[in-house]
C-alpha positions as CSV (number, residue, x, y, z in Angstrom):
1,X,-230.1,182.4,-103.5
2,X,-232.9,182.2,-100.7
3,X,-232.0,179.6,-97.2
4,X,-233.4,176.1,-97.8
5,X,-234.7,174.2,-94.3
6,X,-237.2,171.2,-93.8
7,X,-239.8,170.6,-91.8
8,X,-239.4,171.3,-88.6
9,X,-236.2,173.1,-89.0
10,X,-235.9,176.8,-87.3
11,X,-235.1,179.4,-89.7
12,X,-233.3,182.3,-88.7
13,X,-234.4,185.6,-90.0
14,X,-232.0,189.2,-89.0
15,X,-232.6,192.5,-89.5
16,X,-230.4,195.5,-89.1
17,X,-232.0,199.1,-89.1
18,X,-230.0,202.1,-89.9
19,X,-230.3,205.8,-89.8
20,X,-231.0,207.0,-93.2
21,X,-229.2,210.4,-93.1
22,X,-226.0,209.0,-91.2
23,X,-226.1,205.4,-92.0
24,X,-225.5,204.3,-88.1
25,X,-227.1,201.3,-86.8
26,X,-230.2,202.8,-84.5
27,X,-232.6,200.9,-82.7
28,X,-236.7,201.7,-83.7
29,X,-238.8,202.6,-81.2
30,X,-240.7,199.7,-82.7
31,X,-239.8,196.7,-84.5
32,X,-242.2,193.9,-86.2
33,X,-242.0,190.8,-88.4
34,X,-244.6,189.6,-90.6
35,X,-243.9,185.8,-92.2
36,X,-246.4,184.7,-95.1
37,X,-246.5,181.3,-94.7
38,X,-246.7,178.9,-98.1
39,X,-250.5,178.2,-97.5
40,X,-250.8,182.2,-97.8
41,X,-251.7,182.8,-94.0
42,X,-249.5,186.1,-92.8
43,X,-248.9,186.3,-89.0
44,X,-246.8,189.6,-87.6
45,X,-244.8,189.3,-84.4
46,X,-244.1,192.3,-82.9
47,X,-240.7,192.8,-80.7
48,X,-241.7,192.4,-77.0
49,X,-238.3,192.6,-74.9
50,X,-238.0,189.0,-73.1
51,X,-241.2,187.2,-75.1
52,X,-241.9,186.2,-78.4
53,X,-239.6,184.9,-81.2
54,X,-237.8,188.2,-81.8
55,X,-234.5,189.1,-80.0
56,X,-232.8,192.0,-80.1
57,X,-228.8,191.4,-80.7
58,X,-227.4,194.7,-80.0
59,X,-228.5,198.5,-81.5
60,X,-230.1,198.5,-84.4
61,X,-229.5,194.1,-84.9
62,X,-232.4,191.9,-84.5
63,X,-233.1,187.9,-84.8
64,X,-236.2,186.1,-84.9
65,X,-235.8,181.7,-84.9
66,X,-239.1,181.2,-86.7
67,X,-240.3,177.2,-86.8
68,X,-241.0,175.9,-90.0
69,X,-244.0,173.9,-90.4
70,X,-245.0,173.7,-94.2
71,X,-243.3,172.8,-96.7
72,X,-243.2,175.4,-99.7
73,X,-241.7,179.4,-100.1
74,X,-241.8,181.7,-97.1
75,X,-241.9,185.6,-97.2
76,X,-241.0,187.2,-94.8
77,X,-241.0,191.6,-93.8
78,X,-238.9,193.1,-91.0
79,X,-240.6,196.8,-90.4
80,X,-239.7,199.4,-88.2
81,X,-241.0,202.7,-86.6
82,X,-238.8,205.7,-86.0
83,X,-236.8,205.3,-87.6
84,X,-239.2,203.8,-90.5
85,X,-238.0,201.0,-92.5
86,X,-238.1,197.9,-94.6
87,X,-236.3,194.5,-94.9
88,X,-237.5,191.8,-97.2
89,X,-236.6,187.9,-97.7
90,X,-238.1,184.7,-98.7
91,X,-236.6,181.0,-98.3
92,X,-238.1,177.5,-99.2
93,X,-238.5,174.5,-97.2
94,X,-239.1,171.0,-98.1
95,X,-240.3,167.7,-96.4
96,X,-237.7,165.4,-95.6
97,X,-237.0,162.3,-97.1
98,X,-238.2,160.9,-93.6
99,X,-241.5,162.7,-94.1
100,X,-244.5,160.6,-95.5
């Protein structure tokens, strides 16, 4: 079952990127995340070491704290480049019962 936030909430979104051959845990050479927003507007964030949303854990582990701002069901698509790869998720968010 998908995370649930609200408004205003920061999701957090991970990604772990693995050889395929040897299944070890290797870091890309790049890394991005693109988030589909409920409205339908997609915005990528590439990893930038010390900016953006995205942070690099250890090898291979990444987290992005993405601010939620609509209310509705988020996609989201972790990619990477050498090694080439593909993570998928989705998660809903609601207005709370503070919200008008």
């Amino acid at each position: 079952m998908a995370q649930t936030y609200f408004i205003g909430d920061t999701a957090t979104l991970t990604a772990v990127f693995t050889d395929t051959i040897s299944g070890t845990v290797v870091d890309p050479a790049a890394v991005t995340l693109s988030v589909q927003a409920p409205n339908g507007a997609e915005t990528d964030y590439p990893y930038d070491a010390g900016s953006g949303i995205i942070t690099r854990e250890s090898d291979g582990r990444y987290r992005a704290e993405y601010p939620i701002a609509q209310a509705g069901q988020y996609r989201y698509r972790w990619r990477s480049v050498g090694p080439d790869g593909v993570e998928t998720g989705s998660f809903r968010s609601h207005r709370t019962p503070f919200d008008n």
